[in-house]
PDB file of N, CA, C and O in Angstrom:
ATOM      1  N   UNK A   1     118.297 139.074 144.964  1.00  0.00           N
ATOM      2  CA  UNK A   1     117.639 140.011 144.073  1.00  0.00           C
ATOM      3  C   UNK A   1     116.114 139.866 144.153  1.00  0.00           C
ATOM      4  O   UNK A   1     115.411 140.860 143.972  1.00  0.00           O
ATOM      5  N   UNK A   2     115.552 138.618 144.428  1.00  0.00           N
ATOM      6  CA  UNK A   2     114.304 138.622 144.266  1.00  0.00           C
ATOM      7  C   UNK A   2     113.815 138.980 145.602  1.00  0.00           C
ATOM      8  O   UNK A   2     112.588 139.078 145.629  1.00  0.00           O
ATOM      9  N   UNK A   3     114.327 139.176 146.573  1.00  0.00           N
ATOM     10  CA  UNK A   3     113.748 139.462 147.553  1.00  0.00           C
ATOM     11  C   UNK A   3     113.979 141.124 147.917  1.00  0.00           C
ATOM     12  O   UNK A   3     113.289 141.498 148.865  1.00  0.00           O
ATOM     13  N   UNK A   4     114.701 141.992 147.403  1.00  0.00           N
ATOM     14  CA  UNK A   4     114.560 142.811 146.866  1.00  0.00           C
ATOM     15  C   UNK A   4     113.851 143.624 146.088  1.00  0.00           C
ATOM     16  O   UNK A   4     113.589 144.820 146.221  1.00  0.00           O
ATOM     17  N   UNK A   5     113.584 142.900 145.311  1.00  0.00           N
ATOM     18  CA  UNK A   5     112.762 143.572 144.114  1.00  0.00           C
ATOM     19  C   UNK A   5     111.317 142.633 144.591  1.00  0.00           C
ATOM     20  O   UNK A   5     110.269 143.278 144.626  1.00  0.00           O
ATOM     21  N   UNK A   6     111.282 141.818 144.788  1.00  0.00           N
ATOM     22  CA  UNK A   6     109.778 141.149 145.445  1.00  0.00           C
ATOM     23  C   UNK A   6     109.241 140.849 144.159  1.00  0.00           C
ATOM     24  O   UNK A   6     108.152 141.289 143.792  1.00  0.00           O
ATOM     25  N   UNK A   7     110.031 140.049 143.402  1.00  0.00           N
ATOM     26  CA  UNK A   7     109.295 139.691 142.076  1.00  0.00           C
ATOM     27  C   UNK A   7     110.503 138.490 141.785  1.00  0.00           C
ATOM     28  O   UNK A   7     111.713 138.432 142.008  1.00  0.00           O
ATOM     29  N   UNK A   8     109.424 137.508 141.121  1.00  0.00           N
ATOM     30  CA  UNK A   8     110.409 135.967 140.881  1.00  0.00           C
ATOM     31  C   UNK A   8     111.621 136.412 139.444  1.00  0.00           C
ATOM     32  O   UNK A   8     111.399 137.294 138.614  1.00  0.00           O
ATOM     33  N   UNK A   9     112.778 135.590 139.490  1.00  0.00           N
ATOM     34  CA  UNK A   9     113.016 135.924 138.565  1.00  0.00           C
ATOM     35  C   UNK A   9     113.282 134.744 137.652  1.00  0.00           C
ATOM     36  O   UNK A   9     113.934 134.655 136.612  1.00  0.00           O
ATOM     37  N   UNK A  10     112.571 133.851 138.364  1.00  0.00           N
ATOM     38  CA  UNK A  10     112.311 132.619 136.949  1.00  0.00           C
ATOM     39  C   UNK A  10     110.952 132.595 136.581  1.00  0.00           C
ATOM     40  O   UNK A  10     110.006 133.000 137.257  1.00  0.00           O
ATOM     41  N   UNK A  11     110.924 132.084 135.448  1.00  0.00           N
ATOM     42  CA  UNK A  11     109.619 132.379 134.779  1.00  0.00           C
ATOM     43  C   UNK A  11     109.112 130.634 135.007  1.00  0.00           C
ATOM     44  O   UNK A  11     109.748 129.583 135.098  1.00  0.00           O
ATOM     45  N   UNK A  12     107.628 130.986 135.037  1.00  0.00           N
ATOM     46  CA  UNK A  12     106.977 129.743 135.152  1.00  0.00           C
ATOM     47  C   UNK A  12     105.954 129.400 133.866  1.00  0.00           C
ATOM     48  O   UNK A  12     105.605 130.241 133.037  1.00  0.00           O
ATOM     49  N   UNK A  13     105.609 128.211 133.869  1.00  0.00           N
ATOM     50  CA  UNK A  13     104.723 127.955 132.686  1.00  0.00           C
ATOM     51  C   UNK A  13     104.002 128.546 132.498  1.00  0.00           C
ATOM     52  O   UNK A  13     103.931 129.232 131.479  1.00  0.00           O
ATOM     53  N   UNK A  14     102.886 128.511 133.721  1.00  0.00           N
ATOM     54  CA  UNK A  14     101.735 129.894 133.150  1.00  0.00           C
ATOM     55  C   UNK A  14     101.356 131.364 132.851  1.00  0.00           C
ATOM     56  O   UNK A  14     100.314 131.935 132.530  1.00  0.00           O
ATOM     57  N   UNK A  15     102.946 131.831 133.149  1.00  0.00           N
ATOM     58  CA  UNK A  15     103.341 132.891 132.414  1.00  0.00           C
ATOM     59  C   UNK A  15     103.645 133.087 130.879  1.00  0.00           C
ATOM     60  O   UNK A  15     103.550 134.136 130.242  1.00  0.00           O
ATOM     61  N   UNK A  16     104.067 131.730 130.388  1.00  0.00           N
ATOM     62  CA  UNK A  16     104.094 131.899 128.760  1.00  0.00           C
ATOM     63  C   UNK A  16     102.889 130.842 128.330  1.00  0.00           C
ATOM     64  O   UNK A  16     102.938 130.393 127.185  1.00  0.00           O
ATOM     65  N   UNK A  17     102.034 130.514 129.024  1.00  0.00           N
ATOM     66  CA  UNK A  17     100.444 129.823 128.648  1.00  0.00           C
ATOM     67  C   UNK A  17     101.230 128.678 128.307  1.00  0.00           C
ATOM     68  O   UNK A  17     101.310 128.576 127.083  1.00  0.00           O
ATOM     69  N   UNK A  18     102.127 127.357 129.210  1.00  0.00           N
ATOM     70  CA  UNK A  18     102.306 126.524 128.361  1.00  0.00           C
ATOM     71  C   UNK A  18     101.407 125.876 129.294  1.00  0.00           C
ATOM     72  O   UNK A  18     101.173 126.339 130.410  1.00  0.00           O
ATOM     73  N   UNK A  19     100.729 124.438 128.687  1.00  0.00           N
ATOM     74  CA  UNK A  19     100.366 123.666 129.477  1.00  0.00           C
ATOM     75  C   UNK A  19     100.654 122.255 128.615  1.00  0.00           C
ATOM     76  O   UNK A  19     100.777 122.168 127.393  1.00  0.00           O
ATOM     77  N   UNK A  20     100.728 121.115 129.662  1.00  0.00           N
ATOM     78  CA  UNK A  20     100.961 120.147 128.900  1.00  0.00           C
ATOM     79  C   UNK A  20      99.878 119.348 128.491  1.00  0.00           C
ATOM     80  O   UNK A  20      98.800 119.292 129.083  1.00  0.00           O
ATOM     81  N   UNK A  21     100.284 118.512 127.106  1.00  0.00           N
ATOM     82  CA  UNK A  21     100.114 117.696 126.524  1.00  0.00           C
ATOM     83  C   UNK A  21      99.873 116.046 126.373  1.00  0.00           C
ATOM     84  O   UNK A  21     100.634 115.417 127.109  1.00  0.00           O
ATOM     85  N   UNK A  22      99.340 115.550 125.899  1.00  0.00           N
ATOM     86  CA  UNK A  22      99.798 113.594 125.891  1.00  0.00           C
ATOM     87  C   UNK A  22     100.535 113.823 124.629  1.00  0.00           C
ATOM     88  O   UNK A  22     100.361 114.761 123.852  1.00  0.00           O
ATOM     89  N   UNK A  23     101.525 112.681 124.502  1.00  0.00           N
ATOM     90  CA  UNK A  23     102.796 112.807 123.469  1.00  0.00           C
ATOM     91  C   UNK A  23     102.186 111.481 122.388  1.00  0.00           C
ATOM     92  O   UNK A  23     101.795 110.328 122.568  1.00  0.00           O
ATOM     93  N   UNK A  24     102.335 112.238 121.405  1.00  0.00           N
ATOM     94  CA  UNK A  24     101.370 111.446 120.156  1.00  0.00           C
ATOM     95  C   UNK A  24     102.286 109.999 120.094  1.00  0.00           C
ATOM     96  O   UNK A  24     103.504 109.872 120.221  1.00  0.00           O
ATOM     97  N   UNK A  25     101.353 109.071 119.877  1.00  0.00           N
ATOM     98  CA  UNK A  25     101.550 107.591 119.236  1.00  0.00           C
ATOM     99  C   UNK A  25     102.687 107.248 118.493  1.00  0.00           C
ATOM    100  O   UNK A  25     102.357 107.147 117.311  1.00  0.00           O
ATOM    101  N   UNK A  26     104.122 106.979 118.691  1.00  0.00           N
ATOM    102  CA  UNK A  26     104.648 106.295 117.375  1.00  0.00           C
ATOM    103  C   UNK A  26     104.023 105.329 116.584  1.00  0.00           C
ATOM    104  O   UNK A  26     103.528 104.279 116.996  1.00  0.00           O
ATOM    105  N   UNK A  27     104.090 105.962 114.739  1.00  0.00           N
ATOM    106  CA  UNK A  27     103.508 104.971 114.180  1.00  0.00           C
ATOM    107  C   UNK A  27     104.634 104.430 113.659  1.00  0.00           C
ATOM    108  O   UNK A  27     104.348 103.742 112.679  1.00  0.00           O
ATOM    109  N   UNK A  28     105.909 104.450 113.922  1.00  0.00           N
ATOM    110  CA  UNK A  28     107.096 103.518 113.249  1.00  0.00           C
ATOM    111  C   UNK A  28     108.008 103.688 114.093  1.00  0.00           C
ATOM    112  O   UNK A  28     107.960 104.545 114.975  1.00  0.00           O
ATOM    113  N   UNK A  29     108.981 102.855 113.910  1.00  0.00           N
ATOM    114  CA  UNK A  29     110.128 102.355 115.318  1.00  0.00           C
ATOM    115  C   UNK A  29     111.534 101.936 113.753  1.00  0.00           C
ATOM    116  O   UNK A  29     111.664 101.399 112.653  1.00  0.00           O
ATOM    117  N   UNK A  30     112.306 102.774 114.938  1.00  0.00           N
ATOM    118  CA  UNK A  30     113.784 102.230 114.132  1.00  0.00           C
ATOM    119  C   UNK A  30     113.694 100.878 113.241  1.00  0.00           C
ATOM    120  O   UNK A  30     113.189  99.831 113.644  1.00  0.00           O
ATOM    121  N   UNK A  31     114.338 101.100 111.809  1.00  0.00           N
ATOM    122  CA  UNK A  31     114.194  99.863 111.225  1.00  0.00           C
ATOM    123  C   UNK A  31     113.293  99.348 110.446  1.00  0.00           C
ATOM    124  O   UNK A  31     113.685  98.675 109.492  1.00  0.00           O
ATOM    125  N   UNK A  32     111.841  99.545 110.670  1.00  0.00           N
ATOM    126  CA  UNK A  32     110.423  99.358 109.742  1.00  0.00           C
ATOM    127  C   UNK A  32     110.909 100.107 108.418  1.00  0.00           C
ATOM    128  O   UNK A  32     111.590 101.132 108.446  1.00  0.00           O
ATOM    129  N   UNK A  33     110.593  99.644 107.572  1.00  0.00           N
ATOM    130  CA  UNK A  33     109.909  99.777 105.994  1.00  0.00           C
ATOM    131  C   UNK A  33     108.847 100.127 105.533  1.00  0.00           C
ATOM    132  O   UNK A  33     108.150  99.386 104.839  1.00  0.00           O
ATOM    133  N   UNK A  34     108.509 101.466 105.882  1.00  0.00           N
ATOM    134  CA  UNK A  34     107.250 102.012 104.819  1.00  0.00           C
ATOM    135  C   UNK A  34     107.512 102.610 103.577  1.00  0.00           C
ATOM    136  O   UNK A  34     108.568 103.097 103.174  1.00  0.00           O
ATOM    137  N   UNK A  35     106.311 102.506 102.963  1.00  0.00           N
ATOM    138  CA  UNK A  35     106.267 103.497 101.964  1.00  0.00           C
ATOM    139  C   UNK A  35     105.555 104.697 101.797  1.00  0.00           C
ATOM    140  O   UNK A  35     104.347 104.696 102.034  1.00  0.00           O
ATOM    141  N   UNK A  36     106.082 105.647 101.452  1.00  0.00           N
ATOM    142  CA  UNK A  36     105.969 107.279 101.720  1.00  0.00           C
ATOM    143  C   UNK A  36     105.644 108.123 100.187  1.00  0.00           C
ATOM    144  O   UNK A  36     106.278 107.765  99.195  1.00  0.00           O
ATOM    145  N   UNK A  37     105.210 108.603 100.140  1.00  0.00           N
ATOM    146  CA  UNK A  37     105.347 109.792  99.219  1.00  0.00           C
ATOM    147  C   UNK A  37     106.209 111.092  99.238  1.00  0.00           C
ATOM    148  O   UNK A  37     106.028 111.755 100.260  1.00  0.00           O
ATOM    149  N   UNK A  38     107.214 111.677  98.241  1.00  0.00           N
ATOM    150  CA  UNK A  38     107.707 112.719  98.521  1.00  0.00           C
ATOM    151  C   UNK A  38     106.728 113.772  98.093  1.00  0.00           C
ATOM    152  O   UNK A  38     106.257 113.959  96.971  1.00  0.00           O
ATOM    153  N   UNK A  39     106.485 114.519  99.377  1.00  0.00           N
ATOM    154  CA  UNK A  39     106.203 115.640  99.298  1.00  0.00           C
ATOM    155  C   UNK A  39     107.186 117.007  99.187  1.00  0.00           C
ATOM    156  O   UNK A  39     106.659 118.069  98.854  1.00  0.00           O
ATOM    157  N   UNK A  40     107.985 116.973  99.347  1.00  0.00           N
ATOM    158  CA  UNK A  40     108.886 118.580  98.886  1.00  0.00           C
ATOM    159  C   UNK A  40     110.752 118.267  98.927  1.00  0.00           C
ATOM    160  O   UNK A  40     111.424 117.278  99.221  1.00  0.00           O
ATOM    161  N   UNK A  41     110.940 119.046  98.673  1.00  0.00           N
ATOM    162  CA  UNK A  41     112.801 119.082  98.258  1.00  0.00           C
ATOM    163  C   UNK A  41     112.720 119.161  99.928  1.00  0.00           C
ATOM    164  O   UNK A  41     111.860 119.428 100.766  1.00  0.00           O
ATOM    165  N   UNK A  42     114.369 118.703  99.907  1.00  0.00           N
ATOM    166  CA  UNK A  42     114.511 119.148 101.490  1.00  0.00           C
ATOM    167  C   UNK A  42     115.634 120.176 101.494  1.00  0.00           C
ATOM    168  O   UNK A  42     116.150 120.523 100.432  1.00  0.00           O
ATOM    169  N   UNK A  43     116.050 120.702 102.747  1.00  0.00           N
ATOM    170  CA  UNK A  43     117.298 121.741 102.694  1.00  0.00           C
ATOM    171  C   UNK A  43     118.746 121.890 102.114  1.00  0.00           C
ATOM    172  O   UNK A  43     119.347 122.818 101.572  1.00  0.00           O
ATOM    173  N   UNK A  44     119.118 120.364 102.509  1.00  0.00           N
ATOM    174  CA  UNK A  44     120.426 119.981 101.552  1.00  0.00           C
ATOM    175  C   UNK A  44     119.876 119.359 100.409  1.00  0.00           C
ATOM    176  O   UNK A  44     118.696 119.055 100.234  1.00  0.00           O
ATOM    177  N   UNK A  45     121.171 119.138  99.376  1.00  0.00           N
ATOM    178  CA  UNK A  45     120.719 117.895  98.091  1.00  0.00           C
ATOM    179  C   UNK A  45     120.623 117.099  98.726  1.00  0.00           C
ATOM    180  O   UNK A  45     120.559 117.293  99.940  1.00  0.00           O
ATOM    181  N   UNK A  46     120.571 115.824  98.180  1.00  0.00           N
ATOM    182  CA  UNK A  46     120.208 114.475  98.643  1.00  0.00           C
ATOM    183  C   UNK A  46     119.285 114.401  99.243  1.00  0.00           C
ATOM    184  O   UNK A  46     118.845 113.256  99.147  1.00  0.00           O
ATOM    185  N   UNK A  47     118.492 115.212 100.062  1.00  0.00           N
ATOM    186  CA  UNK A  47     117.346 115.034 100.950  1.00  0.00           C
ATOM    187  C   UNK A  47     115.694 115.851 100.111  1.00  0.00           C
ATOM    188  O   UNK A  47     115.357 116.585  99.182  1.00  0.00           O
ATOM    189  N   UNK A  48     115.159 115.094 101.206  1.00  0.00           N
ATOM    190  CA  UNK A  48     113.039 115.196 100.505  1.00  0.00           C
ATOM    191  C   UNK A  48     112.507 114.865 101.438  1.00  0.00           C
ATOM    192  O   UNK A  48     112.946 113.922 102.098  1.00  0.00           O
ATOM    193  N   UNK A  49     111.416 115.522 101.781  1.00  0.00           N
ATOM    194  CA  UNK A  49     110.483 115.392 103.160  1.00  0.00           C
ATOM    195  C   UNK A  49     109.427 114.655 102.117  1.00  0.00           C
ATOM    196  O   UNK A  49     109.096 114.913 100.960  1.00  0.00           O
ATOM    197  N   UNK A  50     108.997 113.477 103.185  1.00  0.00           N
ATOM    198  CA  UNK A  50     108.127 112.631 102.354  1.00  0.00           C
ATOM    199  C   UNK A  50     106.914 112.509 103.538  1.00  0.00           C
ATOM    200  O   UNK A  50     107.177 112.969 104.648  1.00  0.00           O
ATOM    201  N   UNK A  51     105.574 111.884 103.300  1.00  0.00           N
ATOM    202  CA  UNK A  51     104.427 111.904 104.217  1.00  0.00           C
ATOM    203  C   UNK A  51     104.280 110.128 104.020  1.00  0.00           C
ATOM    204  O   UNK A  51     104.406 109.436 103.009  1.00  0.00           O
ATOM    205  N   UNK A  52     103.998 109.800 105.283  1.00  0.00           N
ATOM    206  CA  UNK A  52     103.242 108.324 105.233  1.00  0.00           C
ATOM    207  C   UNK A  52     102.539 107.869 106.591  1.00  0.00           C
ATOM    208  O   UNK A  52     103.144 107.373 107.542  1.00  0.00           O
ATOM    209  N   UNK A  53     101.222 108.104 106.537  1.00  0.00           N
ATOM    210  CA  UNK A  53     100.409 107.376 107.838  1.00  0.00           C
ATOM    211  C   UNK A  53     100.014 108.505 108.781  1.00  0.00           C
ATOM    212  O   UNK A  53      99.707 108.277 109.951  1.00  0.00           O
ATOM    213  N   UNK A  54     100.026 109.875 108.189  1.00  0.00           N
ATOM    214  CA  UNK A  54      99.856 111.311 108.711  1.00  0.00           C
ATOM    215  C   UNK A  54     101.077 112.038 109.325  1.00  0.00           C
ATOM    216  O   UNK A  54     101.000 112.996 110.095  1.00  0.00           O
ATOM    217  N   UNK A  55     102.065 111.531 108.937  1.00  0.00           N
ATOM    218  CA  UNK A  55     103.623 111.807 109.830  1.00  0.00           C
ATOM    219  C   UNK A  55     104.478 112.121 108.556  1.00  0.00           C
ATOM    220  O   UNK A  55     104.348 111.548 107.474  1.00  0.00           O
ATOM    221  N   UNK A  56     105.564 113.329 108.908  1.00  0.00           N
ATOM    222  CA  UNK A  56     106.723 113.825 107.641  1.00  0.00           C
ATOM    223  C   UNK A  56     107.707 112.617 108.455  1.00  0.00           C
ATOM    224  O   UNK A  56     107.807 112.287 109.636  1.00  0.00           O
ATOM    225  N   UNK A  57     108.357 112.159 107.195  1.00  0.00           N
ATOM    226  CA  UNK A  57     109.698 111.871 107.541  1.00  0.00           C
ATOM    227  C   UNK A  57     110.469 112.550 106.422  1.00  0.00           C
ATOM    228  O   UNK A  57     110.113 112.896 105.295  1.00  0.00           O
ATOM    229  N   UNK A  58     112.126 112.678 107.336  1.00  0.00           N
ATOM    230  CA  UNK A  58     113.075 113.478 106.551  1.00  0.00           C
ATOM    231  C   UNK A  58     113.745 112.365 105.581  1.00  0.00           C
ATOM    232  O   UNK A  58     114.423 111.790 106.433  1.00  0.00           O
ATOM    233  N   UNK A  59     113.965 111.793 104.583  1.00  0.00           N
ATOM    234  CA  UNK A  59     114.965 111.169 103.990  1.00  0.00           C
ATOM    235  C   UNK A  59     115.832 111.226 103.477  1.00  0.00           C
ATOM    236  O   UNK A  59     115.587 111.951 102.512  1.00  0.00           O
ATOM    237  N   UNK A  60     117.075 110.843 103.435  1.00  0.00           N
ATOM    238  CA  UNK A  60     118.236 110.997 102.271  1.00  0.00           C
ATOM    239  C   UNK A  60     117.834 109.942 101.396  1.00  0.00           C
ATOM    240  O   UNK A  60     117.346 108.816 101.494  1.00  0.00           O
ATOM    241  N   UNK A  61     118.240 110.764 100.461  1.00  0.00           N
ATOM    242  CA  UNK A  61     118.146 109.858  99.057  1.00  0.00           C
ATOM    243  C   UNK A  61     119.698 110.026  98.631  1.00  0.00           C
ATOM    244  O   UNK A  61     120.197 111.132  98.424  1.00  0.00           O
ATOM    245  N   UNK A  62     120.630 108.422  98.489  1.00  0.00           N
ATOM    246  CA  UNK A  62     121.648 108.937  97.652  1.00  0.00           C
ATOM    247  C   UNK A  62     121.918 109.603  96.503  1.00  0.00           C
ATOM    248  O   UNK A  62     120.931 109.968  95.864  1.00  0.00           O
ATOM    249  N   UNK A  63     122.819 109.818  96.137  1.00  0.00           N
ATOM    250  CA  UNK A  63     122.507 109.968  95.053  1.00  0.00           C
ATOM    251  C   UNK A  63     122.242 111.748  94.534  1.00  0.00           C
ATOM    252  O   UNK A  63     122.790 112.806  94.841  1.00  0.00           O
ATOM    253  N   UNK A  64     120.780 111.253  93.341  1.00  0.00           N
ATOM    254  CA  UNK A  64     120.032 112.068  93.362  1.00  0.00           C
ATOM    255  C   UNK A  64     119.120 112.663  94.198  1.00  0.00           C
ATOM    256  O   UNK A  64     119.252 112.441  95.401  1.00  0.00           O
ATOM    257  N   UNK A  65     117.741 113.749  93.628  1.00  0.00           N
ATOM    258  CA  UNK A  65     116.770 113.701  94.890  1.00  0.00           C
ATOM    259  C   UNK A  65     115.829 113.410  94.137  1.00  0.00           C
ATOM    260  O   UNK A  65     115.821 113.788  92.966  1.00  0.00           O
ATOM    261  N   UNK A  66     114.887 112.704  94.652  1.00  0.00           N
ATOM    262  CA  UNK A  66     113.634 112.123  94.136  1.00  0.00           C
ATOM    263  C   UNK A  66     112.518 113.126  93.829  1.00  0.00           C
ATOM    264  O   UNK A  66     112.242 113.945  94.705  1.00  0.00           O
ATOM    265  N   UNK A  67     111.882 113.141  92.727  1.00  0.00           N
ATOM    266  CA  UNK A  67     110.584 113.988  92.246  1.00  0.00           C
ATOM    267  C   UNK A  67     109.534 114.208  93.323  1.00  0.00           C
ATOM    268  O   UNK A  67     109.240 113.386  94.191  1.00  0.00           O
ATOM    269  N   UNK A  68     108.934 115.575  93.142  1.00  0.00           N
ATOM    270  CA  UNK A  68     107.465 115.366  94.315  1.00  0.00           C
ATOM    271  C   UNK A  68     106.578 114.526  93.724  1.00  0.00           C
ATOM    272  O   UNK A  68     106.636 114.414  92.500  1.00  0.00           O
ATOM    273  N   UNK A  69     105.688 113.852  94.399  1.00  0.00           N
ATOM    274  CA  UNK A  69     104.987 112.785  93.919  1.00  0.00           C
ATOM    275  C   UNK A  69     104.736 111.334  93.956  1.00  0.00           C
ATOM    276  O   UNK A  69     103.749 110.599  93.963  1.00  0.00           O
ATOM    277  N   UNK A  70     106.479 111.166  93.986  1.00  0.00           N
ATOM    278  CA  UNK A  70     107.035 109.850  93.629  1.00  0.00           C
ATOM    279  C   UNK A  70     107.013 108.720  94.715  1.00  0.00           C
ATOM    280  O   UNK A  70     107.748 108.897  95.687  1.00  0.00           O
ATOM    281  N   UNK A  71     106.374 107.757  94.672  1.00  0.00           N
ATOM    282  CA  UNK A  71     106.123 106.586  95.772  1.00  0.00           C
ATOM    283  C   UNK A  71     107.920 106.217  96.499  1.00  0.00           C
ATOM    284  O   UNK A  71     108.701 105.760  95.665  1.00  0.00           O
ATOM    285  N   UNK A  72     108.392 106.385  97.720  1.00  0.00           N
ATOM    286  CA  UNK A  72     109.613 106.064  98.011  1.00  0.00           C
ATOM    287  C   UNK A  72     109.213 104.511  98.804  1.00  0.00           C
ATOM    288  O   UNK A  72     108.097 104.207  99.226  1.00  0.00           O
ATOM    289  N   UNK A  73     110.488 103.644  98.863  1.00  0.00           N
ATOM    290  CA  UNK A  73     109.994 102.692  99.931  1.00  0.00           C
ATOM    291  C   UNK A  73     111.250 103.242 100.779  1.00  0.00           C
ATOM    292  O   UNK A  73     112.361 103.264 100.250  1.00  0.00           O
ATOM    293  N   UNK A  74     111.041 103.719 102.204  1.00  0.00           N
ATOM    294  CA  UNK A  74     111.613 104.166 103.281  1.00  0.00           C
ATOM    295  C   UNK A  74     112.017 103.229 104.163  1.00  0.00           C
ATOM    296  O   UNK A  74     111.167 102.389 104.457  1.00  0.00           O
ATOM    297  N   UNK A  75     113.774 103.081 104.997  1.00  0.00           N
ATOM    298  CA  UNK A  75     113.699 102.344 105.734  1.00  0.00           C
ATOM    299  C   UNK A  75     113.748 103.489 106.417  1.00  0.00           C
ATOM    300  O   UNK A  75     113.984 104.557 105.851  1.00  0.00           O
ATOM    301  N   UNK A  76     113.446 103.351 108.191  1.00  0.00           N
ATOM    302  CA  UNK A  76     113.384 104.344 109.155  1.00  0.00           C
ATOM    303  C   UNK A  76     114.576 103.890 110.108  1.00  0.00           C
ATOM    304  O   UNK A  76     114.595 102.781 110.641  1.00  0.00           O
ATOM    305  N   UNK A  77     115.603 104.886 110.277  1.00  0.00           N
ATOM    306  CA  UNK A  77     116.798 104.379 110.961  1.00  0.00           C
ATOM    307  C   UNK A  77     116.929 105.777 112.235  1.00  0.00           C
ATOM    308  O   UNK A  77     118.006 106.006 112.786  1.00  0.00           O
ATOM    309  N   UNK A  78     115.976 106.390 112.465  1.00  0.00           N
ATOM    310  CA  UNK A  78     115.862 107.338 113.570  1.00  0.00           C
ATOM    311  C   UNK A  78     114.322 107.677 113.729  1.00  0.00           C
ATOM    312  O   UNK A  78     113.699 108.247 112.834  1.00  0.00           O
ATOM    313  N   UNK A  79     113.745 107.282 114.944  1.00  0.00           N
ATOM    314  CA  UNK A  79     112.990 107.943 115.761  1.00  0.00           C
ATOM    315  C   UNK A  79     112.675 108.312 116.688  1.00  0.00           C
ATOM    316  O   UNK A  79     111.564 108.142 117.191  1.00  0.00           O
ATOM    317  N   UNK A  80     113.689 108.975 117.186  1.00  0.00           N
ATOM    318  CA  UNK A  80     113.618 109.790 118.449  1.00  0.00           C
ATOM    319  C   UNK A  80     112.180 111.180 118.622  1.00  0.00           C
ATOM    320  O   UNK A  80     111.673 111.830 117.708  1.00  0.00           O
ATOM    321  N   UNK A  81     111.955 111.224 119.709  1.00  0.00           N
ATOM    322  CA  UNK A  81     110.887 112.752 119.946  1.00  0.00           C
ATOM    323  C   UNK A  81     110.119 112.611 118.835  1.00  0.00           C
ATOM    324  O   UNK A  81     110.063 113.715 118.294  1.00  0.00           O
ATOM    325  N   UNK A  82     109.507 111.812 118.233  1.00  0.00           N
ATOM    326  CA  UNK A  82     108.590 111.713 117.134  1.00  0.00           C
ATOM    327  C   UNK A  82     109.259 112.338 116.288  1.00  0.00           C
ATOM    328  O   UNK A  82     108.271 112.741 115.675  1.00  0.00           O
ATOM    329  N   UNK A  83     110.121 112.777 115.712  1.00  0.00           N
ATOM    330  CA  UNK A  83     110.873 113.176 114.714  1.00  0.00           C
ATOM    331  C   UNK A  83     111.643 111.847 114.260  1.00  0.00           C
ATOM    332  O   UNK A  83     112.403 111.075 114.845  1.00  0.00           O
ATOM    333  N   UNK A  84     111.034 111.925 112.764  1.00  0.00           N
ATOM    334  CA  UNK A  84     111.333 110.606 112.053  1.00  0.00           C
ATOM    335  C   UNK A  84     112.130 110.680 111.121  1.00  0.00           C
ATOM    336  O   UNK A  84     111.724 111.432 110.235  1.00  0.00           O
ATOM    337  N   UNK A  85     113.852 109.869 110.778  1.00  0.00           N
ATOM    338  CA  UNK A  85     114.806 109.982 109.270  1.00  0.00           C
ATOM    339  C   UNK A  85     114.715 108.344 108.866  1.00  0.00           C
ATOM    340  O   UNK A  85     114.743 107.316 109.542  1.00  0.00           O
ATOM    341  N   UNK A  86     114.613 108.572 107.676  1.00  0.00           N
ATOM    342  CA  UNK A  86     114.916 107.574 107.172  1.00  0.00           C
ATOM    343  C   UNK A  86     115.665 107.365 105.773  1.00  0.00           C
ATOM    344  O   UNK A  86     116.051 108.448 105.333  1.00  0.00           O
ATOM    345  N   UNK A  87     115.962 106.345 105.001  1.00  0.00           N
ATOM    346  CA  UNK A  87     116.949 105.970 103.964  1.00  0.00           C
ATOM    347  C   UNK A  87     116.171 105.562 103.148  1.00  0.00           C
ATOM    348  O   UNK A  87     115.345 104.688 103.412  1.00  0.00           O
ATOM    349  N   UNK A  88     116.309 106.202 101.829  1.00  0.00           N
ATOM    350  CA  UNK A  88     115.641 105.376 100.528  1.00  0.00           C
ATOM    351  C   UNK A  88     116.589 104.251 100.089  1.00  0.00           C
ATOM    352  O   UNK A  88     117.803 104.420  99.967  1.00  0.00           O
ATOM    353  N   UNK A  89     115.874 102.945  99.830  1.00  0.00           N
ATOM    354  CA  UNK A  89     117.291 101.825  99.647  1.00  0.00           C
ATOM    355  C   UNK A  89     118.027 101.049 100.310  1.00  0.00           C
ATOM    356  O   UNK A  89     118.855 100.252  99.868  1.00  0.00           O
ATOM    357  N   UNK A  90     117.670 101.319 101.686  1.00  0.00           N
ATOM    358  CA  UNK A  90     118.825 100.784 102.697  1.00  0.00           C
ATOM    359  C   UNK A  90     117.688  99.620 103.013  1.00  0.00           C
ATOM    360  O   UNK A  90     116.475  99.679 102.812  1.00  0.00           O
ATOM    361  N   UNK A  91     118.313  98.769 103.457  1.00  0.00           N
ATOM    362  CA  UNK A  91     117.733  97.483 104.228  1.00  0.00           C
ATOM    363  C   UNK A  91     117.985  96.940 105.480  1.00  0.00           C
ATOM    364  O   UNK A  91     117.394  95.924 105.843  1.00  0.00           O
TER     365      UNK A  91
END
């Protein structure tokens, strides 16, 4: 087909302007203990997106869900792709 039509038919990066990047710093690794602030409800119950060290992490909170505001101490039990979950409570 493409030699036919004389036009590619996969698309390349600089057709949708991507260019790459350096992949930001982990500031926490599976397992560490920070403490976070909740910043907002999350999608299900039990969960609250909280901020600590310029980074969201997602948390479950058993239970209930924790107030915006409220100081959490976070363990971090996923950080893959800089996308960070962690557990309020767990050790």
């Amino acid at each position: 087909m493409e030699e036919k039509s004389g036009k590619s038919l996969t698309a390349t990066k600089e057709e949708f302007h991507i260019h790459d990047e350096n992949e930001l710093g982990k500031p926490f690794r599976k397992g560490d203990v920070v403490d976070a602030v909740v910043v907002m409800p999350g999608r299900y119950p039990g969960e609250v997106y909280a901020a600590a060290e310029g980074r969201a992490i997602n948390v479950q909170v058993p239970g209930a869900s924790e107030p915006v505001g409220k100081r959490v101490r976070v363990t971090i039990v996923r950080d893959k792709h800089n996308i960070f979950k962690g557990v309020v409570g767990k050790r």
